[in-house]
Structure formats: C-alpha cells, structure tokens
N, CA, C and O of each residue as an XYZ file, in Angstrom:
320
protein
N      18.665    -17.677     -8.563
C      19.825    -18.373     -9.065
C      19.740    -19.835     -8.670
O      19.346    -20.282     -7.593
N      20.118    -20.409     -9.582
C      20.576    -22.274     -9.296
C      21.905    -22.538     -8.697
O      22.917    -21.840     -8.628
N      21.663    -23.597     -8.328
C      23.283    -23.854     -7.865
C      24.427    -23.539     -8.970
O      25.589    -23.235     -8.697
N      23.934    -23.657    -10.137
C      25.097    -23.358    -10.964
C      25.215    -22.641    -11.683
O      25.800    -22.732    -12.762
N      24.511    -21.501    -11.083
C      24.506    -20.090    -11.394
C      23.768    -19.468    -12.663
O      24.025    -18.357    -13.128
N      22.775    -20.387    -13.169
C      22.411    -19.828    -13.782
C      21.136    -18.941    -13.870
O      20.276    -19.819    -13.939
N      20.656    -18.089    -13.900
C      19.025    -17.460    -13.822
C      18.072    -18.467    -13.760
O      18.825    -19.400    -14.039
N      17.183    -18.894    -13.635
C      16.019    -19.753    -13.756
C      15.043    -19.025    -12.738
O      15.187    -18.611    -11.587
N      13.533    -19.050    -14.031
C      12.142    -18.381    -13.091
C      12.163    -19.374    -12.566
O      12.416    -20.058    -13.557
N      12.097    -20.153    -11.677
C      11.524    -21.044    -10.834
C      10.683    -20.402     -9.378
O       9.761    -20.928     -8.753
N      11.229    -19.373     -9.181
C      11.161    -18.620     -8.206
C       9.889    -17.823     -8.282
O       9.979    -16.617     -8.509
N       8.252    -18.602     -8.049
C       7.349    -17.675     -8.673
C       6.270    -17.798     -7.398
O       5.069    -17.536     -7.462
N       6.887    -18.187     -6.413
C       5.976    -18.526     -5.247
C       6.327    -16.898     -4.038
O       7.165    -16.100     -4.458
N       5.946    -16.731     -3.280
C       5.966    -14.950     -2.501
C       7.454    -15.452     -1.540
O       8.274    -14.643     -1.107
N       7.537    -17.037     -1.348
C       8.898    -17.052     -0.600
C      10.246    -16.542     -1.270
O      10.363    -16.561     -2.496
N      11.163    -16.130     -0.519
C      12.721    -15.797     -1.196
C      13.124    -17.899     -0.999
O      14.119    -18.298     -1.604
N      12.386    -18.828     -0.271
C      13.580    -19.872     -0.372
C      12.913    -20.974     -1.208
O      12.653    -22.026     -0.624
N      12.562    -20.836     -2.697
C      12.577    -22.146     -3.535
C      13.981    -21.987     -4.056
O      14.058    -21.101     -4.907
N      14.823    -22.444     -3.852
C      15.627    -22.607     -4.729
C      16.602    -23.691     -4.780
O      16.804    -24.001     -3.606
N      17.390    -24.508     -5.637
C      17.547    -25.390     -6.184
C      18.488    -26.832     -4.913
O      18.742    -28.014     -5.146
N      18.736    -26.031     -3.722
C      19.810    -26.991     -2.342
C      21.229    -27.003     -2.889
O      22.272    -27.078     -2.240
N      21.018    -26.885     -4.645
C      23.224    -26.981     -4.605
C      23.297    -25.679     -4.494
O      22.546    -24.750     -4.794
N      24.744    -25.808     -3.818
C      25.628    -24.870     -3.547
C      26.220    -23.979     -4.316
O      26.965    -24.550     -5.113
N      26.222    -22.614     -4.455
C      26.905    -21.656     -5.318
C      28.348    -21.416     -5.273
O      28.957    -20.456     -5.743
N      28.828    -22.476     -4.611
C      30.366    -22.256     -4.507
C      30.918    -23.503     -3.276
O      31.355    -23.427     -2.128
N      30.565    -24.840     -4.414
C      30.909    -26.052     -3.090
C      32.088    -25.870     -3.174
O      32.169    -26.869     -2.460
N      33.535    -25.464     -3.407
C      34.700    -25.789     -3.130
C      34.927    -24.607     -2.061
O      36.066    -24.579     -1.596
N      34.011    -23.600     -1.581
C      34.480    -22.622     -0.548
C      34.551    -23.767      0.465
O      33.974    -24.854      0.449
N      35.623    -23.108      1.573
C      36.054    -23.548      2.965
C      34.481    -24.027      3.453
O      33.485    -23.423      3.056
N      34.403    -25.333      4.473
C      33.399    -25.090      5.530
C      33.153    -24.280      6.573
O      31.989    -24.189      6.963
N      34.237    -23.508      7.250
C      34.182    -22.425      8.087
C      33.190    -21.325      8.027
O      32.618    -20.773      8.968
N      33.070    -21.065      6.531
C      32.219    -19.911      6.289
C      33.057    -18.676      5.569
O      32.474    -17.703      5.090
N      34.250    -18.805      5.554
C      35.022    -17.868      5.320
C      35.090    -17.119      3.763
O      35.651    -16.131      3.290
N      34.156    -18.221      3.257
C      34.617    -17.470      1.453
C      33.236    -16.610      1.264
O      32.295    -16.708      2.052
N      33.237    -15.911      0.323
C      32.306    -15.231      0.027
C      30.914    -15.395     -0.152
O      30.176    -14.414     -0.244
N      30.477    -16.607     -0.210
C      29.458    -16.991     -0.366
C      28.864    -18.120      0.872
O      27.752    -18.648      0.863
N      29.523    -18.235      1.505
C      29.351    -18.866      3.155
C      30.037    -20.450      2.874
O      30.858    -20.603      1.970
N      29.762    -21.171      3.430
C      30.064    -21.994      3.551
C      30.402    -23.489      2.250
O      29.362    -23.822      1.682
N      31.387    -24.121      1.909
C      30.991    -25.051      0.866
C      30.291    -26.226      0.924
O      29.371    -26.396      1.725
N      30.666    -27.071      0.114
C      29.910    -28.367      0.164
C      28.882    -28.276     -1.164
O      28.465    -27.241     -1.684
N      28.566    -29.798     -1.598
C      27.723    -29.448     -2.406
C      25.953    -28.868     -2.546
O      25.502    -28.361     -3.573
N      25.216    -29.075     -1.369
C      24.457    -29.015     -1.357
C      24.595    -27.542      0.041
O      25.643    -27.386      0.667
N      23.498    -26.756      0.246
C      23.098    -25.810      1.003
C      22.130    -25.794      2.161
O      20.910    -25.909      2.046
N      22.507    -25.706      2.798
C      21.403    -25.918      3.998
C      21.337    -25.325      5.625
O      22.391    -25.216      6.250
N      20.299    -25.031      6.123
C      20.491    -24.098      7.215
C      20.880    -25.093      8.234
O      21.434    -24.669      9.248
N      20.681    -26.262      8.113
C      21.314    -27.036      9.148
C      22.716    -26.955      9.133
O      23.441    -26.878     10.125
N      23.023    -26.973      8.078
C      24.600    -27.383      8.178
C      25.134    -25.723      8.156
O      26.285    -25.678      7.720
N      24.851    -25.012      8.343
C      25.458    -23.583      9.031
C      24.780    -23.652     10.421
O      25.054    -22.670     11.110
N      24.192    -24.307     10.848
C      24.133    -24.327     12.559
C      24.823    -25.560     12.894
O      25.369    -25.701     13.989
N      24.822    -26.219     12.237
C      26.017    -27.402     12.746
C      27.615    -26.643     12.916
O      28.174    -26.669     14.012
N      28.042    -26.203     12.120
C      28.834    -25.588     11.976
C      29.392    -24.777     12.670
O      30.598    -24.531     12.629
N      28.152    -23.998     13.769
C      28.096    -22.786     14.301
C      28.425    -21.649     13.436
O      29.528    -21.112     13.547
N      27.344    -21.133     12.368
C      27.660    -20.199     11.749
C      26.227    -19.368     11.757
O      26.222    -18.188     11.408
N      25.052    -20.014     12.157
C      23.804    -19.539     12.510
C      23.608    -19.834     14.047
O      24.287    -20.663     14.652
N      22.707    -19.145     14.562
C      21.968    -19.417     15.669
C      20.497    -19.623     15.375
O      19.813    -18.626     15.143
N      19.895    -20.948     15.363
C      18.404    -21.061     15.132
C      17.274    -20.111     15.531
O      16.177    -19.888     15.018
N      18.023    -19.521     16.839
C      17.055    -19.160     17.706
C      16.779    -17.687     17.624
O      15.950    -17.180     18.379
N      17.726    -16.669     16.354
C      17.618    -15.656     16.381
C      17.201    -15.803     14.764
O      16.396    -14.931     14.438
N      17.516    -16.575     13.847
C      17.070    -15.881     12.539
C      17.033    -17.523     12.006
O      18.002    -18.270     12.143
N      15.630    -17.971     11.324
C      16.263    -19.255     11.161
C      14.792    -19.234      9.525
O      13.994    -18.299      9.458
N      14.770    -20.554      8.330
C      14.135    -20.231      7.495
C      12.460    -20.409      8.335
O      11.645    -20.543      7.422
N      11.981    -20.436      9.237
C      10.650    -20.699      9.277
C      10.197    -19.182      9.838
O       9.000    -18.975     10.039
N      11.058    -18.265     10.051
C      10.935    -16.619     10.027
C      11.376    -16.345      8.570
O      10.551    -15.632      7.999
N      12.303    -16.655      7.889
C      12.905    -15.658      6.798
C      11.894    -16.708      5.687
O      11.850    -16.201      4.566
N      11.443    -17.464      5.747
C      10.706    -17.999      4.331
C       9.070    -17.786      4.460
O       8.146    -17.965      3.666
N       9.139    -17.337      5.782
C       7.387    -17.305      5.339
C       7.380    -15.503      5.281
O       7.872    -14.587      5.939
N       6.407    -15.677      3.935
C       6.082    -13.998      3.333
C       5.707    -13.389      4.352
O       6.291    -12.329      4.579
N       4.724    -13.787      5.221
C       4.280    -12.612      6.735
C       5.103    -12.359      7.463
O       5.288    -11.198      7.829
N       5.556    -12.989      7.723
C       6.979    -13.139      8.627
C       8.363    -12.258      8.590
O       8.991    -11.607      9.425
N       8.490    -12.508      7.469
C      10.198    -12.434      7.239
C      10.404    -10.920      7.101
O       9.500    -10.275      6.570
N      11.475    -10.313      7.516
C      12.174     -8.721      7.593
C      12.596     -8.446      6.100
O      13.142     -7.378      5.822
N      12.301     -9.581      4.954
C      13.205     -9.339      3.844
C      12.154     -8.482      3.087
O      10.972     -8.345      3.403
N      12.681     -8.033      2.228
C      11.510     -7.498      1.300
C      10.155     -8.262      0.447
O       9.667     -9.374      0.650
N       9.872     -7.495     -0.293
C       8.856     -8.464     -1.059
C      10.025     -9.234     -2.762
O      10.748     -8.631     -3.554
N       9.698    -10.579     -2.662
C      10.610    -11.595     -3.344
C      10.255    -10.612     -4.687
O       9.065    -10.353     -4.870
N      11.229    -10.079     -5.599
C      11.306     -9.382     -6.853
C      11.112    -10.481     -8.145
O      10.790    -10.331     -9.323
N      11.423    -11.490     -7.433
C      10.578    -12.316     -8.620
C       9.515    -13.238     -9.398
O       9.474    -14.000    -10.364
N       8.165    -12.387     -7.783
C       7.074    -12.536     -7.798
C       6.476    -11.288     -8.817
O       6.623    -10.069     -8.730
N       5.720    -12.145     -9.844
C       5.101    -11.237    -10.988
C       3.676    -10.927    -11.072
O       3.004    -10.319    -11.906
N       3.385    -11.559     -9.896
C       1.272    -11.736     -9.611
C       1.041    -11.823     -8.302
O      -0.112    -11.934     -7.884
C-alpha cells in the first residue's frame, strides 16, 4: 500500500519495508492511539521512538527489514 492507499507493485524487492514514507492516516492522534499508529504526514520509526511508542532495542527496521533477519514471513509480494 501507498500512503494513499492505493495498491501499487512497487513492492518487488524480498524486504516488507519499500514503501512510499506517507502516512496511511496523517490526521490520527500522535500518541498512537488510532488504528493505524501514529499521525503525521510522513511515517517513520524514528518518530514512534521519539514518541515512545517503540523501543529500538527490542524490535527496530534493521531486524524487521532485512529478509534473513526478520520474524515476519516471506514478503507475499515477492513474485521471483
């Protein structure tokens, strides 16, 4: 998904994080409280540890974006 929700293959690399930095819901609260975490226009793991809504030190993207690494599955919208 893009920030503005629409489908786009862009996503053809084995990581889950190419994707577009806007936000899927900039008018949610900064707290974290709406459904989709935090607002603002743009997305970023800094600004949920600024925030205190991550801890770097337990789950952060240089574990969850690299394919060897990460607990997530294999990215579903890798086709090769």
């Amino acid at each position: 998904m893009t920030g503005s929700g629409h489908n786009v293959d862009q996503n053809q690399g084995k990581s889950w994080c190419s994707f577009s930095g806007l936000n899927d819901d900039p008018t949610a609260p900064l707290d974290g409280s709406g459904p989709n975490g935090p607002g603002g226009q743009s997305q970023s793991f800094g600004q949920d540890v600024k925030l205190g809504l991550q801890d770097p030190h337990v789950f952060n993207p240089g574990v969850a974006c690299n394919p060897n690494r990460t607990p997530l599955p294999p990215n579903p919208n890798r086709t090769k």
